[in-house]
NULUM-329303 format. One line per 8 residues: number of its first residue (from 0); their letters; for each residue x, y, z of N, C-alpha, C. Coordinates in steps of 0.1 Angstrom, whole numbers, plus 5000, padded with zeros to 4 digits. Each point is the difference from the previous one (the first is absolute). Layout:
<sites>
NUM	a	X/Y/Z/X/Y/Z/X/Y/Z; ...
</sites>
This chain:
<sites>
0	xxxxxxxx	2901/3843/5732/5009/5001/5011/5002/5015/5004; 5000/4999/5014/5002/5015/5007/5012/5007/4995; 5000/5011/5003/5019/5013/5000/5005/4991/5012; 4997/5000/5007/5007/4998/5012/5006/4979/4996; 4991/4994/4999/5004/4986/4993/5010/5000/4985; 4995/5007/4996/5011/5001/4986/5012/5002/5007; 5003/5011/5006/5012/5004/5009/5005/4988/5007; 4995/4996/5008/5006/4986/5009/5003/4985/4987
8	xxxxxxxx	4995/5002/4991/5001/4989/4990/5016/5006/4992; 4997/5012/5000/5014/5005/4989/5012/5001/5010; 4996/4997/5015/5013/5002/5006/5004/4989/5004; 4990/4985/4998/5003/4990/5007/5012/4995/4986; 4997/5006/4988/5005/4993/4988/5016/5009/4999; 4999/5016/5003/5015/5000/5000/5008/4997/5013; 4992/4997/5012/5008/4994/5011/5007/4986/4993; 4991/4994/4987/5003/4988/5000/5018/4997/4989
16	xxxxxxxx	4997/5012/4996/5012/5003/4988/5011/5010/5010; 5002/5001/5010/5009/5007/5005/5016/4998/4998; 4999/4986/5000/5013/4994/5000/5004/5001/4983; 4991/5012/4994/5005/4998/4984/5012/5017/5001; 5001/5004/5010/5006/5015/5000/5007/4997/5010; 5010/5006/5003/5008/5004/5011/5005/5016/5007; 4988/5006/4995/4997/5012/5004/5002/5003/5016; 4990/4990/5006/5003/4999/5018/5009/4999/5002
24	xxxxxxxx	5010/4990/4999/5012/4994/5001/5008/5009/5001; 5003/5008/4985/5008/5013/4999/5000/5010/5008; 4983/4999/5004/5004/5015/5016/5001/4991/5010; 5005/4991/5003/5005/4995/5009/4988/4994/5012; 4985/4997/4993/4991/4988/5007/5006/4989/5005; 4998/4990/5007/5003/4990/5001/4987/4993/4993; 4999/4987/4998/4991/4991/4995/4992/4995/5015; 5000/5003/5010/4994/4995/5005/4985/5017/5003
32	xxxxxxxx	5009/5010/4996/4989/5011/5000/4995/4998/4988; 5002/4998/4988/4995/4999/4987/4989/4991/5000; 5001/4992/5011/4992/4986/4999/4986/5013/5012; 5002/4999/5012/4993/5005/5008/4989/5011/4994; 5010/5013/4991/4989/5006/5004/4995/5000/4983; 4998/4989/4996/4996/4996/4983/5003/5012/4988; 5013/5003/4998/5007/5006/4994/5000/4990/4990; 4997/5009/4985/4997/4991/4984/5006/5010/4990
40	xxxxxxxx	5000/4992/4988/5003/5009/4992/4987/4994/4985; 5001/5014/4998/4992/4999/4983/5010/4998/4990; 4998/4991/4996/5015/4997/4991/4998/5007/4982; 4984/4997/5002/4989/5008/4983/5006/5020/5001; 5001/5002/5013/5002/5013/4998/5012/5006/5006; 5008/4993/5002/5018/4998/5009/4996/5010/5013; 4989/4997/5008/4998/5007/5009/5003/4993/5020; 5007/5003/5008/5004/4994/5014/4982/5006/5003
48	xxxxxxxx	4999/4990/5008/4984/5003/5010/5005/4998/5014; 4991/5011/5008/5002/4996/5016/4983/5006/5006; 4997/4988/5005/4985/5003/5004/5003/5005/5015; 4991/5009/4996/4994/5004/5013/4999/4997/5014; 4992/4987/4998/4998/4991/5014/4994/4985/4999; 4998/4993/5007/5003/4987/4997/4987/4998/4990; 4988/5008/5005/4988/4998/4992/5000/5002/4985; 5013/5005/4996/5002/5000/4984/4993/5007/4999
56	xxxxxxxx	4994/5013/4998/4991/5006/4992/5003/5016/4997; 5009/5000/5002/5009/5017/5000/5017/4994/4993; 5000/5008/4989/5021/4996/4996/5004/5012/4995; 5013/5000/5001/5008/5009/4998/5010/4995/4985; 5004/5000/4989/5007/4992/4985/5012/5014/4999; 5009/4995/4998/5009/5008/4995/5008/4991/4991; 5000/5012/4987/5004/4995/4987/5018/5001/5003; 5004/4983/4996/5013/4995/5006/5009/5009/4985
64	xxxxxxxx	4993/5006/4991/5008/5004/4986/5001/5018/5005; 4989/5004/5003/5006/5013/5002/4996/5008/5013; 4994/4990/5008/5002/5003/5017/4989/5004/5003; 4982/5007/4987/4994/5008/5005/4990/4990/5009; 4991/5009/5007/4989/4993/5008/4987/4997/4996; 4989/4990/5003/4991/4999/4995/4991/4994/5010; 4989/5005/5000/4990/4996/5015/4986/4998/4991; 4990/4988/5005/4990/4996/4994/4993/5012/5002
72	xxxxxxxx	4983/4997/4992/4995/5012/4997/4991/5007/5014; 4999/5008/5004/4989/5003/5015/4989/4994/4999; 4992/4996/4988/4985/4993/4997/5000/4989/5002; 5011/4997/4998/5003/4980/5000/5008/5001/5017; 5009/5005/5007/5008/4995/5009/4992/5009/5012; 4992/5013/5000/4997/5012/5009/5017/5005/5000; 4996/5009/5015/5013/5007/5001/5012/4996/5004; 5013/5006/4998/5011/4990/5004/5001/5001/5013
80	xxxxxxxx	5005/4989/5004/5003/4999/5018/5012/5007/5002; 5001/4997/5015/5016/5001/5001/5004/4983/5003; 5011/5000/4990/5009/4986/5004/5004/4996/5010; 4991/4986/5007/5003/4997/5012/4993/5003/5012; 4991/5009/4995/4988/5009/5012/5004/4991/5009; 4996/4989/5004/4996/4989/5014/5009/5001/5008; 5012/5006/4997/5009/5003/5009/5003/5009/5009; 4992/5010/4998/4994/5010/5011/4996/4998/5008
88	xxxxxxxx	4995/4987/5002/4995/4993/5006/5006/4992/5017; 5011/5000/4995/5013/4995/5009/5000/5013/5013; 5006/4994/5012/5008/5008/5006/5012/5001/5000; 5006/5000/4990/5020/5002/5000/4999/5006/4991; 5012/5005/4995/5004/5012/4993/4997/4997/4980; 4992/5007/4995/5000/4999/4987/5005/5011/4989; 5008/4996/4995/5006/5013/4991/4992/4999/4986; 5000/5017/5002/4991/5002/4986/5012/5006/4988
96	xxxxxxxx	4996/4996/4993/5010/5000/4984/4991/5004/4991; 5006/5002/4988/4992/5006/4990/4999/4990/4987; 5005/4985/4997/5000/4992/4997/4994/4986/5002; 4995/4993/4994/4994/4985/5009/5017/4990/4997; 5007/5003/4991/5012/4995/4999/5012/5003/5013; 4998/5014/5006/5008/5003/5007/4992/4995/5014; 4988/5001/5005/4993/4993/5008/5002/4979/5000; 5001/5002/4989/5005/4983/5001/5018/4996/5001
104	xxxxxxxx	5006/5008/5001/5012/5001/5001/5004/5002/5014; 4992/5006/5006/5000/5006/5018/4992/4985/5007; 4989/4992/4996/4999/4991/5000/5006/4990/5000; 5009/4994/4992/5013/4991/4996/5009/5005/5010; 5004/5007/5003/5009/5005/5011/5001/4999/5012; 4981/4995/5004/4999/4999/5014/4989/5012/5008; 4997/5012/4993/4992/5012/5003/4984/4996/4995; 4992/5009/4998/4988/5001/4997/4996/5016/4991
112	xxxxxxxx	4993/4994/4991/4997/5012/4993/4986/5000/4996; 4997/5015/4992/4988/5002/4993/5005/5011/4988; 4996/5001/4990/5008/5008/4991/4986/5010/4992; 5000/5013/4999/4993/5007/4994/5000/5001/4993; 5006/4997/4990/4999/4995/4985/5003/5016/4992; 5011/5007/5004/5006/5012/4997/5001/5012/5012; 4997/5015/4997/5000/5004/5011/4990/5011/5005; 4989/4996/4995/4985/5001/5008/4998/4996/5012
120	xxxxxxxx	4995/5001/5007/4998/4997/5017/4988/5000/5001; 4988/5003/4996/4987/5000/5003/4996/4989/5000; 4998/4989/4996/4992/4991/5000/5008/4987/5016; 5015/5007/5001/5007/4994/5012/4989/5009/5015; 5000/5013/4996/4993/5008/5009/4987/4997/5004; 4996/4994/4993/4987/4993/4993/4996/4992/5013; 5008/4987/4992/5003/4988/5008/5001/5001/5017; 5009/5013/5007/5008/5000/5007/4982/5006/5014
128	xxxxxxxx	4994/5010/4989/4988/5004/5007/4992/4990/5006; 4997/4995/4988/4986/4983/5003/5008/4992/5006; 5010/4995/5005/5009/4993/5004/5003/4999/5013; 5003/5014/5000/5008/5004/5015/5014/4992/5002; 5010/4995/4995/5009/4989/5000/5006/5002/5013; 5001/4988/5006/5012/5002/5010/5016/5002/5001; 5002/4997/4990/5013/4996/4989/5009/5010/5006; 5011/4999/4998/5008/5015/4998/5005/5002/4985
136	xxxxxxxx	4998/5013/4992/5002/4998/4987/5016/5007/4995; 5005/4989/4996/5015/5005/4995/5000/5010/4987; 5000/5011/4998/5000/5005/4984/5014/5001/4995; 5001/4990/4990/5011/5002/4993/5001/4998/4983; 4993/5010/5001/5000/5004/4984/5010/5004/4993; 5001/5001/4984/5008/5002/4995/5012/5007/5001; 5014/4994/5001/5011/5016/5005/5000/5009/4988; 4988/5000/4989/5004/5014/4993/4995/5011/5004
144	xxxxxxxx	4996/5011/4991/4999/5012/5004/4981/4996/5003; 4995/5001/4990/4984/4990/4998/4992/4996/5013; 5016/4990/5005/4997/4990/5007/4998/5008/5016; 5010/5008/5001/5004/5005/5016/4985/5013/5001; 4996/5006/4991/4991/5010/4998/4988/4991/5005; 4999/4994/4998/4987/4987/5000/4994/4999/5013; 5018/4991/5007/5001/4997/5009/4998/5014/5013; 5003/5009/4997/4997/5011/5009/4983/5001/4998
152	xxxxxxxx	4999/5001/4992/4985/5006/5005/4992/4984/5004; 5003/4989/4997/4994/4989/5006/5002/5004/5016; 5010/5004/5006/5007/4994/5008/4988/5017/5008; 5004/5009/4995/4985/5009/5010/4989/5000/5000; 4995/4987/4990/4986/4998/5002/4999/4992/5010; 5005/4984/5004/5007/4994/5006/4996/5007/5019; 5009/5012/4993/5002/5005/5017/4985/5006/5004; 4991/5006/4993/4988/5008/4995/4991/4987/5005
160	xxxxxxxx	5000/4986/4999/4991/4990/5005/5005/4994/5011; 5013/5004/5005/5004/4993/5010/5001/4985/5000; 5006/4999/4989/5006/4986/4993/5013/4999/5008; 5006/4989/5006/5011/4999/5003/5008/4995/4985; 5011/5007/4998/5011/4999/4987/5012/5005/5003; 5009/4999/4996/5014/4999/4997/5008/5004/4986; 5008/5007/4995/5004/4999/4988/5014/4985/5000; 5003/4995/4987/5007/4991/5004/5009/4999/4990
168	xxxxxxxx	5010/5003/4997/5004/4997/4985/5012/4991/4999; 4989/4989/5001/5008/4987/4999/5011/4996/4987; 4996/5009/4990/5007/4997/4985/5013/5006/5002; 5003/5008/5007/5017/5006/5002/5001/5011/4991; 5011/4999/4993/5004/5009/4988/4991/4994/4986; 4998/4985/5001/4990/4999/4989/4985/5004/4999; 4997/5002/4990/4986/5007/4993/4986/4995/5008; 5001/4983/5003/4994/5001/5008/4997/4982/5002
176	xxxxxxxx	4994/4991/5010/5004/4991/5004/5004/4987/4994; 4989/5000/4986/5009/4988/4991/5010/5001/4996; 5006/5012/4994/5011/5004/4997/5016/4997/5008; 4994/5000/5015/5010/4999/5007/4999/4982/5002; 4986/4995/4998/5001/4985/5000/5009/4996/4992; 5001/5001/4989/5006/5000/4987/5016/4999/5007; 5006/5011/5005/5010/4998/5004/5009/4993/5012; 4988/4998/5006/5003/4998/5015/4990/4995/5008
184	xxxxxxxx	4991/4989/4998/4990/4996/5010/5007/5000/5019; 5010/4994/5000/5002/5004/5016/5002/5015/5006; 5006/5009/4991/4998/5014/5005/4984/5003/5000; 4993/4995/4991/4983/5006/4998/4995/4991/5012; 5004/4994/5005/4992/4991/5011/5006/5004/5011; 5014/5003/5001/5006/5004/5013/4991/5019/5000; 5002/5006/4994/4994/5014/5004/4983/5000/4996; 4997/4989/4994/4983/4993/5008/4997/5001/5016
192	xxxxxxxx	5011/4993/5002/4998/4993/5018/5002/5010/5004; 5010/5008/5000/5006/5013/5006/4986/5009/5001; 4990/5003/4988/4992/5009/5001/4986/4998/5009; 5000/4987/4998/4991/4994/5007/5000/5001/5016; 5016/4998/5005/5005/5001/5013/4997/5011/5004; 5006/5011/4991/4998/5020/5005/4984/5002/5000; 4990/4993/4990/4989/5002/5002/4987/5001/5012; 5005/4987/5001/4995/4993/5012/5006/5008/5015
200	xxxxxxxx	5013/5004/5003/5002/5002/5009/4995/5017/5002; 4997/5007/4987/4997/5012/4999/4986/5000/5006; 4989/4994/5001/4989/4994/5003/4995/4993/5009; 5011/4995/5006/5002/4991/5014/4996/5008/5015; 4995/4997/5009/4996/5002/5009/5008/5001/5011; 5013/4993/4996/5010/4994/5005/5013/5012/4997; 4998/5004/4991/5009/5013/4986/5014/4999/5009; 4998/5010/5016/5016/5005/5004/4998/4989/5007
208	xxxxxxxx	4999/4984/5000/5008/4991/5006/5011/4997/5004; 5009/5002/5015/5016/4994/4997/4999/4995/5010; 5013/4990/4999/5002/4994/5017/5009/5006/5010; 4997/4997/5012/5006/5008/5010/5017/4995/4995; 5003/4988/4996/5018/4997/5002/5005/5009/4989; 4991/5002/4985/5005/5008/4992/4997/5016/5006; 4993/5006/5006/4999/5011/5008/5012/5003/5005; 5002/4992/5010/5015/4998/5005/5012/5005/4994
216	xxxxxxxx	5000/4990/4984/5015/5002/4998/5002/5015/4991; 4985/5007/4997/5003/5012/4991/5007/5010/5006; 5008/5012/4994/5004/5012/4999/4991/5010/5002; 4988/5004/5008/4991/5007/4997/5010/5012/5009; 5001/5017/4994/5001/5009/5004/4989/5005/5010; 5011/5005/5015/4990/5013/5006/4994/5012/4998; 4985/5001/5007/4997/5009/4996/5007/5010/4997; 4999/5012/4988/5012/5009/4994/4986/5012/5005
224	xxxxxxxx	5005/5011/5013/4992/5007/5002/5006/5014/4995; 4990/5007/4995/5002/5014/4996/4999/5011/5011; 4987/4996/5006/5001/5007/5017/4999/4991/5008; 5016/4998/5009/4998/4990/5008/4987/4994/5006; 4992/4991/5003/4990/4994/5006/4985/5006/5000; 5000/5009/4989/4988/5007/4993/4997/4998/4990; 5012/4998/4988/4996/5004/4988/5016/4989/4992; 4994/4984/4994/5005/4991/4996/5001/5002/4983
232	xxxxxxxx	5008/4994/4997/5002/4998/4983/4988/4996/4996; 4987/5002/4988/4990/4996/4996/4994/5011/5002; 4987/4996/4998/4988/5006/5003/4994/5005/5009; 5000/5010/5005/4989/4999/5008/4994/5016/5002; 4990/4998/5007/4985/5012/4995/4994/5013/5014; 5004/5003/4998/4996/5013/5009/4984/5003/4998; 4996/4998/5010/4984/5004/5002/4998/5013/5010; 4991/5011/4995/4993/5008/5008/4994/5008/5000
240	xxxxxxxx	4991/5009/5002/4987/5005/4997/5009/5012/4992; 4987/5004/4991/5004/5015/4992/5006/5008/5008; 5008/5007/4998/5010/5011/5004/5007/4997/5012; 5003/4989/5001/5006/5000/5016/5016/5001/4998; 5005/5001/4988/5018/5004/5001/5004/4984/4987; 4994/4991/4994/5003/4993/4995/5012/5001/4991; 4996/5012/4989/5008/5006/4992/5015/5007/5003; 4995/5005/5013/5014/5010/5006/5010/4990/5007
248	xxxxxxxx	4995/4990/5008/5007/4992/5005/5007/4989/4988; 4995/4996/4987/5012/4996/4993/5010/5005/4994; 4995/5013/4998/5012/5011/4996/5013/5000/5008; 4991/4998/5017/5015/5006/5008/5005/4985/5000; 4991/4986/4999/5009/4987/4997/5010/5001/4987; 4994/5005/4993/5012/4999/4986/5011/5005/5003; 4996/5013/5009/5011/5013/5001/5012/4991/5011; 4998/4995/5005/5004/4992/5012/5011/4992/4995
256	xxxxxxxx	4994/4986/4993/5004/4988/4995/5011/5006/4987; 4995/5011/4991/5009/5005/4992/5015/5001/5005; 4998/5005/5012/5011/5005/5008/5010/4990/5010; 4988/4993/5005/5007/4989/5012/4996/5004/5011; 4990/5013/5003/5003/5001/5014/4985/4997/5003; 4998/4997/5017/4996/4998/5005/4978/5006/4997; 4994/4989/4997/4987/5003/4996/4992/5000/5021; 4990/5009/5002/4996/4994/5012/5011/4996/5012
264	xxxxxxxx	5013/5001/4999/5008/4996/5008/5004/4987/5001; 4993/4992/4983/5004/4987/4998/5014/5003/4989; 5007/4985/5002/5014/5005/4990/4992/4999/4988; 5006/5002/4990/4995/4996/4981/5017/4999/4998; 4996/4991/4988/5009/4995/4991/4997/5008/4983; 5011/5005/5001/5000/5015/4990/5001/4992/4980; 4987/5003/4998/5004/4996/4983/4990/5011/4996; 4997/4998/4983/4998/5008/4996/4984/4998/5000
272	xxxxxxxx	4990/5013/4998/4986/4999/5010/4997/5009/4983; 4986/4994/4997/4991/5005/4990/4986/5006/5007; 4994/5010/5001/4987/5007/5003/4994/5001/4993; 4991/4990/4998/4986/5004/4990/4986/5010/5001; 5002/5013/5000/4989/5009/5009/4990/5000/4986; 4991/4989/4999/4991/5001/4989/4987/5010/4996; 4999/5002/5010/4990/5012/5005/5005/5013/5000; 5012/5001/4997/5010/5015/5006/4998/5002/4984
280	xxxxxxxx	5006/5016/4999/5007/5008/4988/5017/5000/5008; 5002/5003/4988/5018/5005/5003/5001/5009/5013; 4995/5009/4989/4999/5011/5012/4993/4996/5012; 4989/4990/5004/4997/4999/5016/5012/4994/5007; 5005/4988/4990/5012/4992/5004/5015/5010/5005; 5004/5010/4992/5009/5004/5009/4998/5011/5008; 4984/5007/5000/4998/5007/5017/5000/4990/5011; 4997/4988/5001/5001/4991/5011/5016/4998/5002
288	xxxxxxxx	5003/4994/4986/5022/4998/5002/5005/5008/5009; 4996/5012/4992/5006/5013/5007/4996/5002/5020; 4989/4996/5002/4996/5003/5013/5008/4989/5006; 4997/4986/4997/5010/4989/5003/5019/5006/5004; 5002/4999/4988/5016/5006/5002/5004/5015/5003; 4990/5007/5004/5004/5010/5007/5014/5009/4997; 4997/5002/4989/5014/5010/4993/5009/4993/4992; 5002/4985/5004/5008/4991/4999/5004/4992/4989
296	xxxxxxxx	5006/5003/4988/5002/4989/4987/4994/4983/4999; 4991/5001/4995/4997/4981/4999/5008/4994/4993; 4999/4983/5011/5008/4997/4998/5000/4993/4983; 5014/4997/4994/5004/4999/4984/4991/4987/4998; 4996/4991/5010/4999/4983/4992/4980/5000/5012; 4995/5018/5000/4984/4995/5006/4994/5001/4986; 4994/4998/4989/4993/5003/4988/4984/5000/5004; 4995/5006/4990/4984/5005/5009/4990/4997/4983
304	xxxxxxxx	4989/4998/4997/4993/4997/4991/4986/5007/5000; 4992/5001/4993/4987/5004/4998/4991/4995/4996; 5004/4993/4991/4991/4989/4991/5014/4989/4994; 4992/4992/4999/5010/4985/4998/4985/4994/4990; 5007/4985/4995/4992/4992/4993/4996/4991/5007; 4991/4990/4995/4993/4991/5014/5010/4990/4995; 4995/4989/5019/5007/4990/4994/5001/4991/4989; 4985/4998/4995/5008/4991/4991/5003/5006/4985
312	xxxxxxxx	5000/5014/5002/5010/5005/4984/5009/5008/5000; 5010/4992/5011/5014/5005/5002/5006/5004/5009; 4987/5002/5010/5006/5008/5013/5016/4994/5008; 4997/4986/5004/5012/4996/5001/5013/4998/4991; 4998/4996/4995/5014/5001/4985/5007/5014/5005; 4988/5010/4997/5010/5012/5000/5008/5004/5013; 4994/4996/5011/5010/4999/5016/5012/4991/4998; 4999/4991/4988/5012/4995/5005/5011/5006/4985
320	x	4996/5014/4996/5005/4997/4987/5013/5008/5003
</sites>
């Protein structure tokens, strides 16, 4: 008899002793998942089994006496899958977990899973290459420290293949989704559906959908202009060839708006104005000040910069600090 037949024979026999443990039960399976996805127990070695996939020939045994793990040998089973692979397969949303227990828990709930069987990512990366899935992938790995580390760098590889994903952390304040089954299957199924719903709509084609009667009844504020009918609250970008005044002309806008008075002979609305002259030294920055204000004290609330951090390590935070 083959590795791969030994396996399917040893799993058909603790599928068949299942009902000698209450191991499933206790994290909160139902018996009709215990039945489905042929969840057994070795009762010769007090071990819970959860196969792989229906073909029986990949398990996962955790000893019910002291919790450790135990996975058949690579010569006899090859390499281990991920739990559930076929589900990548789907177009709706599949959350990845780091458990096949916590993947069967998101399952029972109503969701879809695949579980990486800790918190390795390559062989998901793997999968995700030859694949191509259409899926959108939920990552909601472990809330510990292990677990969130994990989850970040899955989540930039992810972006690195132009995988559509989401982070999702459907487990709450608990560790992570059986845990919270354990407590609460309608909260774990209600913030399922929830994640599912943000996912989808994050991905949607459809994304800023509203209807005209809710259009209607919103509070949307007027535009809030800084220079009257030039220059609106947001963003926006000044274009024009090297040296044509780019620089000098935001100066005299800061100097303006600082103040309240009139930019161009448009009104402004006077708050307080940041100059980023990234290109300047100090010293170039206040020979221009100086030619700008013309003898004249600047104003207390214009602040002027040289170097700042980019956006994404901090630049904003510190504007609002």
């Amino acid at each position: 008899m083959g590795g791969k037949q030994r396996i399917r024979s040893y799993l058909e026999s603790c599928r068949d002793n299942v009902t000698k443990t209450n191991y499933f039960v206790s994290r909160g399976l139902s018996q009709d998942i215990i039945s489905k996805y042929c969840l057994g127990f070795d009762e010769a070695k007090g071990q819970a089994i959860i196969p792989y996939s229906s073909k029986l020939d990949y398990y996962q045994a955790r000893s019910i006496a002291d919790k450790k793990f135990f996975k058949p040998k690579t010569e006899e089973a090859g390499a281990e899958p991920i739990w559930n692979k076929n589900a990548l397969l789907s177009k709706g949303v599949v959350f990845v977990v780091e458990s096949p227990i916590c993947a069967l828990s998101i399952i029972q709930s109503g969701g879809e899973a695949v579980s990486i069987n800790g918190t390795g990512s390559q062989k998901l990366l793997a999968e995700v290459k030859s694949k191509k899935p259409n899926c959108i992938l939920a990552l909601s790995l472990d809330n510990d420290e292990a677990g969130k580390i994990a989850q970040q760098e899955l989540a930039n590889q992810l972006y690195e293949l132009g995988v559509k994903f989401v982070m999702s952390n459907i487990a709450g304040e608990r560790k992570d989704p059986n845990e919270l089954l354990i407590s609460s299957q309608n909260t774990l199924a209600k913030n399922i559906q929830e994640a599912v719903q943000a996912a989808k709509k994050e991905f949607s084609s459809l994304k800023g959908l509203f209807s005209a009667s809710d259009i209607q009844r919103q509070n949307i504020k007027p535009i809030r202009w800084i220079v009257n009918g030039i220059l609106p609250e947001g963003l926006t970008i000044v274009c024009a060839p090297s040296k044509y005044g780019k620089s000098w002309m935001m100066m005299q806008l800061c100097n303006a708006v600082s103040q309240g008075l009139p930019f161009l002979d448009y009104k402004t609305e006077q708050c307080d104005c940041v100059y980023f002259s990234l290109e300047d030294s100090k010293r170039r920055f206040k020979s221009r000040l100086n030619k700008i204000l013309n003898g004249k004290p600047a104003p207390k609330n214009f602040f002027g910069a040289v170097e700042c951090k980019t956006m994404g390590g901090g630049h904003g935070k510190n504007l609002h600090a």
